[in-house]
C-alpha positions, 0 to 999 in steps of 0.5 A: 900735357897735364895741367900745373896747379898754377895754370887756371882750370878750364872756363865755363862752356858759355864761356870758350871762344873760337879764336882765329889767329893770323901771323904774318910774314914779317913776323915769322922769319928772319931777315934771312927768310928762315922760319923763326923757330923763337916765334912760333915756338913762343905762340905755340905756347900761348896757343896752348894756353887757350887750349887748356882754357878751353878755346879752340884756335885756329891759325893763319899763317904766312911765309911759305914764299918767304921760307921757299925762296930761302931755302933755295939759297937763291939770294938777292931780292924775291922774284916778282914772276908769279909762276915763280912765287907758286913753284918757291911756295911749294917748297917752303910751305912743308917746311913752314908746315913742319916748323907749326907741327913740331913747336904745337907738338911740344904743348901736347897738340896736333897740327893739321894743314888746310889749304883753301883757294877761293872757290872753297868760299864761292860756291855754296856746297864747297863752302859748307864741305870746308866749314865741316872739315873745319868743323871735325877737325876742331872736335878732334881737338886738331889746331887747324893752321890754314894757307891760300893754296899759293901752289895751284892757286889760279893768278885771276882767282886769288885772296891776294893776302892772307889777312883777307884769308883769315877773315873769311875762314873766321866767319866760316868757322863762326869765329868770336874774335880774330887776332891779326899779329904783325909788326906793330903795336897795332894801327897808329895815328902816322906811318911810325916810320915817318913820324915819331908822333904816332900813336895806338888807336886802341878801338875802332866803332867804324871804319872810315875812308880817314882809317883807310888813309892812315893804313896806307899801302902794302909792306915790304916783306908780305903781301898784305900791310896795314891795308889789308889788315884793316880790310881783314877787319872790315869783314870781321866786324861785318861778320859780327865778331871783333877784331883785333891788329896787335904785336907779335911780339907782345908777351902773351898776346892772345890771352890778352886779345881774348880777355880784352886787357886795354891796349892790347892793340887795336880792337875793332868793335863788330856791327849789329848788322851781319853780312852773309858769307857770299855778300862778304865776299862780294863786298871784301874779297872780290876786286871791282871790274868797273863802276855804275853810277846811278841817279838819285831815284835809284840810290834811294831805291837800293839803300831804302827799298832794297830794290834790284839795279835797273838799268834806267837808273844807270847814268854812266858806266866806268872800267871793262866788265863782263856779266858776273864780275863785281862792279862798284856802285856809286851815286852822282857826286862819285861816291861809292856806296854799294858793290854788287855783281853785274849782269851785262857787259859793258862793251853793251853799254849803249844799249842799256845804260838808262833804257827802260825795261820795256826798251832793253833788247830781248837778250839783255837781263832787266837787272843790271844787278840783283837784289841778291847780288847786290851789297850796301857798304853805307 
């Protein structure tokens, strides 16, 4: 579509960002479950916005379980069955598909569909298969619009939401800013639905336990909620790059979140030390099994020395684990302080917890978790 004379020509090379969007559930059907045409045709719209700009986009989006069990004309409240959930997916996620084909369409813009399971994250040459499928299709001038696989996706092995989702294809795609767009203004002082006195946090420096607690639990309608928007921006920030929590419903949200307009939402500032794509998603994505806690002299010899976990550090273990599942890491007064993936189970834990190397039976690795295995969360 050619560019108006009041549309601003095209920025600076140095000057384009990549932008990862995430829309929620919440925010793209209706009460009913209907895709909501208005929605994502008004973010089409601001999608193509940044294009003409110069920034490539890619979008997150959610629904397709919302949409599936809509269209089936079931009625009544969505099944909890996960069997169930998978098969609904299937059919709502063409139909969410074509809703983000036809409104980029409309701007001159080509959708194309990704659908990622966790492994394509997990192992390091899927991983870079999927940053190249990322990366050809933004050259195409493609807006990539990305799913979990919710259809096949493995009950054990899964995002669990799409906000995590969105972080993780942010760093794949070495993202400058993610926009995760919900219901809110953004993240608030109180639970707007508890009290009137809750107001915008416009900008985040850290993400403490005190954050964690304002965030509370999961919405209604999606699976993700406040929580797991702020776990989606703990990953971005890890990552390098800024996030930002703010209203779908906002007039030109994204150029906004782009160009940093003030109370925009809420701005998560990004760290200056960076994890790597396998320890972000050992720190963010993967649910702890159990927990270590460890005496000081080996807390000091992870957080200072960069040392592996040794098991006659370990004081005691909690939860049921087998090697290579994630572990919490925490030091005697209960605090967690690291995560890590673990080399032995715990149904052994007798004959290891606060052994010796030289002590250990012969089957049992030195490490309880290795250096490269191992994440500091401090």
């Amino acid at each position: 579509m050619a560019r108006t004379a009041a549309e601003p020509a095209a920025l600076p090379e140095a000057e384009r960002r990549t932008v990862v969007v995430k829309i929620g559930s919440s925010s793209l059907t209706t009460e009913a479950g209907q895709v909501d045409g208005d929605v994502i045709g008004r973010l089409a719209g601001e999608i193509a916005g940044l294009r003409r700009a110069g920034h490539r986009v890619v979008v997150v989006t959610s629904g397709a379980i919302a949409v599936g069990w809509a269209s089936l004309g079931s009625g009544g409240s969505r099944p909890n069955d996960p069997g169930v959930l998978q098969a609904v997916s299937a059919v709502g996620q063409p139909r969410l598909m074509r809703s983000w084909q036809d409104s980029l369409a409309e701007h001159g813009l080509v959708a194309g569909q990704v659908l990622l399971a966790p492994l394509d994250f997990m192992h390091r040459q899927q991983y870079l298969h999927a940053r190249g499928t990322f990366d050809h299709l933004l050259e195409l001038g493609v807006v990539p619009v990305v799913n979990e696989n919710d259809a096949v996706a493995d009950e054990e092995i899964r995002f669990g939401d799409n906000d995590r989702l969105a972080a993780l294809v942010a760093h794949l795609v070495r993202a400058d800013l993610l926009v995760l767009l919900t219901d809110t203004p953004g993240l608030l002082t109180a639970d707007p639905r508890r009290s009137d006195q809750a107001s915008l946090i416009e900008e985040v420096v850290d993400i403490d336990h005190r954050l964690e607690e304002v965030a509370g639990g999961p919405g209604a309608v999606g699976s993700g909620g406040m929580a797991s928007k702020l776990a989606a921006a703990k990953i971005a920030i890890w990552s390098g790059f800024p996030a930002v929590i703010a209203d779908a419903t906002r007039p030109g949200v994204l150029g906004d979140a782009v160009d940093g307009v003030p109370g925009v939402g809420t701005v998560f500032r990004p760290r200056d030390v960076r994890l790597s794509a396998r320890k972000l998603w050992i720190a963010f994505a993967l649910g702890a099994r159990g927990r270590l806690v460890v005496d000081d002299g080996a807390r000091r010899a992870l957080v200072l020395g960069g040392r592996s976990l040794l098991a006659a550090g370990v004081v005691s273990t909690g939860g049921r684990f087998e090697p290579d599942d994630a572990v919490e890491i925490a030091a005697a007064d209960g605090a967690v302080f690291a995560k890590g993936l673990v080399r032995l189970r715990s149904d052994r834990a007798g004959e290891w917890v606060g052994r010796r190397t030289e002590d250990l039976p012969e089957d049992l690795a030195p490490e309880v978790v290795h250096r490269d295995d191992l994440v500091m969360l401090g």
